[in-house]
C-alpha positions as CSV (number, residue, x, y, z in Angstrom):
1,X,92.3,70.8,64.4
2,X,92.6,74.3,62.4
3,X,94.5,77.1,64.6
4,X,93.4,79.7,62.5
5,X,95.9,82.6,63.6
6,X,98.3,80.0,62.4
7,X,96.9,79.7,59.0
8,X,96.5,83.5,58.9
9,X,100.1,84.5,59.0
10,X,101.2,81.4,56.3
11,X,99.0,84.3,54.5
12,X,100.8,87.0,56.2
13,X,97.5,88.3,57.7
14,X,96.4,88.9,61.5
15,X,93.4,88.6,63.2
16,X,92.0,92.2,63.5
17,X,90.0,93.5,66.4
18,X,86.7,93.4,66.4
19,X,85.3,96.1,64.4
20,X,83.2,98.9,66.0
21,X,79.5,98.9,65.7
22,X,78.5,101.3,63.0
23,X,74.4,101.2,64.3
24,X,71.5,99.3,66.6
25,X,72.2,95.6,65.7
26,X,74.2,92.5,66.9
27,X,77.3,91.5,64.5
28,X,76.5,88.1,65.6
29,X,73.5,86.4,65.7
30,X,72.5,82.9,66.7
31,X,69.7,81.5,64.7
32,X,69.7,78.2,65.5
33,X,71.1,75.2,66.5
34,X,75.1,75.9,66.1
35,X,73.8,78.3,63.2
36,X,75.0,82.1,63.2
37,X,74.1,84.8,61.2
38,X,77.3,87.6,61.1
39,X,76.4,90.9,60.1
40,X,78.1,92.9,57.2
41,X,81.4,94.2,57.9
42,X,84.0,96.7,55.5
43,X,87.2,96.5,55.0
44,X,88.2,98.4,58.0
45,X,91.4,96.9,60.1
46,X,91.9,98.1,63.3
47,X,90.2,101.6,62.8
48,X,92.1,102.5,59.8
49,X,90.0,102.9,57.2
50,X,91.5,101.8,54.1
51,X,89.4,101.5,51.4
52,X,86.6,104.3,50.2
53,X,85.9,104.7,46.6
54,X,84.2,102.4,44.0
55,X,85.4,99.4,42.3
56,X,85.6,100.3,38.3
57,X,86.5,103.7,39.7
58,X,89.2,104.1,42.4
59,X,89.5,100.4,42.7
60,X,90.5,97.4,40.7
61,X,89.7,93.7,41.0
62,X,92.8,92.9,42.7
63,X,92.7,95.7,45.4
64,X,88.9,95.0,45.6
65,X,89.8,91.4,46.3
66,X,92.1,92.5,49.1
67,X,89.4,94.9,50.8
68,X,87.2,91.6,50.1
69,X,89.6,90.0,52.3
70,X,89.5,92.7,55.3
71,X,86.0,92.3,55.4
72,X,86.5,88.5,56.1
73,X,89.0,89.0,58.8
74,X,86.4,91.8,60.5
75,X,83.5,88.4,60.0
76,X,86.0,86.3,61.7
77,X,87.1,88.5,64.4
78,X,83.0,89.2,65.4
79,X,82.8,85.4,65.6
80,X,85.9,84.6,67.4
81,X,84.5,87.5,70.1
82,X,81.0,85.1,70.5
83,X,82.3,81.6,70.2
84,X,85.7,81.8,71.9
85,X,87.1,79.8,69.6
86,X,87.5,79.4,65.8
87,X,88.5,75.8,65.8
88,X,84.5,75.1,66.6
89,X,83.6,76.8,63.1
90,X,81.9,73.5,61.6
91,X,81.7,75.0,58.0
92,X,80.4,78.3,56.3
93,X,77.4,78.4,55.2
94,X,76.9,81.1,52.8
95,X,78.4,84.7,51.5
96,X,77.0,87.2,50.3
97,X,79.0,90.1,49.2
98,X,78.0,93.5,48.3
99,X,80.6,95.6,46.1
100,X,79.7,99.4,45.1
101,X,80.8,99.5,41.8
102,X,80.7,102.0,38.8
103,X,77.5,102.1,36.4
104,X,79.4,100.0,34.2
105,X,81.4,97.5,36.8
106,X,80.3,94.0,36.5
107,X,82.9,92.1,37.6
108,X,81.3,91.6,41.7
109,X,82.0,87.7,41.2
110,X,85.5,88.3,41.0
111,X,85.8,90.7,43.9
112,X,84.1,88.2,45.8
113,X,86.5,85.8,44.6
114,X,89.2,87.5,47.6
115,X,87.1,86.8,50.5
116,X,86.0,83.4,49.2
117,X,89.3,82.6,48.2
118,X,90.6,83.2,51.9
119,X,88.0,81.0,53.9
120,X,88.8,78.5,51.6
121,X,92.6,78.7,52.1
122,X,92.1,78.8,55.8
123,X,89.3,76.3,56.9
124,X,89.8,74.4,53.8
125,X,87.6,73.6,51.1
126,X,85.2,71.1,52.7
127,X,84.5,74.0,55.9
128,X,85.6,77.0,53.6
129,X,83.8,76.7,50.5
130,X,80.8,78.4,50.8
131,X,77.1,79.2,48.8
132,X,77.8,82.9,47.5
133,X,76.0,85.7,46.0
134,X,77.5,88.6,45.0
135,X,75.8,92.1,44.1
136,X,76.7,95.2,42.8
137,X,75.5,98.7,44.9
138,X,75.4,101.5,43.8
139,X,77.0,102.8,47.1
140,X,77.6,101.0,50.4
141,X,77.8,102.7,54.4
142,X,81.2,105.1,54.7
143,X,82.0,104.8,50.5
144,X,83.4,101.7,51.0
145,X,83.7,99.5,48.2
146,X,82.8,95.9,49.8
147,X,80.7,94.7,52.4
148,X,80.5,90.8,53.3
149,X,77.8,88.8,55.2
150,X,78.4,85.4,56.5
151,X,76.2,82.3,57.9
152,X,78.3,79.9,59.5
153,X,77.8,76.5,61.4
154,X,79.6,76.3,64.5
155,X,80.0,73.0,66.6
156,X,78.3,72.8,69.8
């Protein structure tokens, strides 16, 4: 079985706190039978905001990849706090990423690409690989440049 901390630092990345709640809603919902729906989260690790700006702008594909990847860690950390455990995460679902963007930025696939890119290379492709959709904003909560949703099966 997958320890994901384990496969995180063959990336050389950690397993962030959860993130603070930015409003009135639950950054995990169940939905279903061993079905969760987790709530956007930024790129924010730890506190430290690290990212504000948009991508086409202050940003390029490759740093908007790695606040892509952020975002998952924040996803995963909000899970880990409900379920306990990672190891139960049957597959995900879908993702749907939101990058803020200039008027003329059209390259959100290939932002997405960093946090789809990371589930895949820690739960593997059959549990990693995920439906996606990814949209450009014209501005996302705090300036940030990405924000990631995620529906995920977890084993019961």
């Amino acid at each position: 079985m997958l320890n994901l901390e384990n496969a995180l630092a063959k990336y050389g990345l950690a397993m962030p706190n959860p993130p603070l709640k930015g409003g009135i809603y639950e950054p995990v919902k169940e939905f279903g039978d061993g079905l969760y729906y987790l709530s956007g989260c930024g790129p924010v690790f730890n506190g430290d905001q690290r990212f504000t700006g948009k991508l086409g702008g202050e940003f390029t594909i490759e740093q908007g990849q790695e606040a892509a990847r952020y975002c998952i860690l924040n996803l995963l950390a909000n899970l880990k706090a409900r379920i306990g455990n990672l190891d139960k995460v049957k597959r995900i679902v879908k993702m749907l990423c939101f990058v803020a963007g200039t008027a003329d930025f059209y390259d959100q696939p290939q932002v997405a690409n960093g946090g789809s890119q990371l589930l895949v290379d820690v739960f593997g492709e059959e549990r990693g690989r995920c439906a996606r959709s990814a949209v450009g904003m014209n501005a996302l909560p705090g300036n940030i440049p990405v924000e990631i949703e995620l529906l995920v099966e977890v084993e019961n």
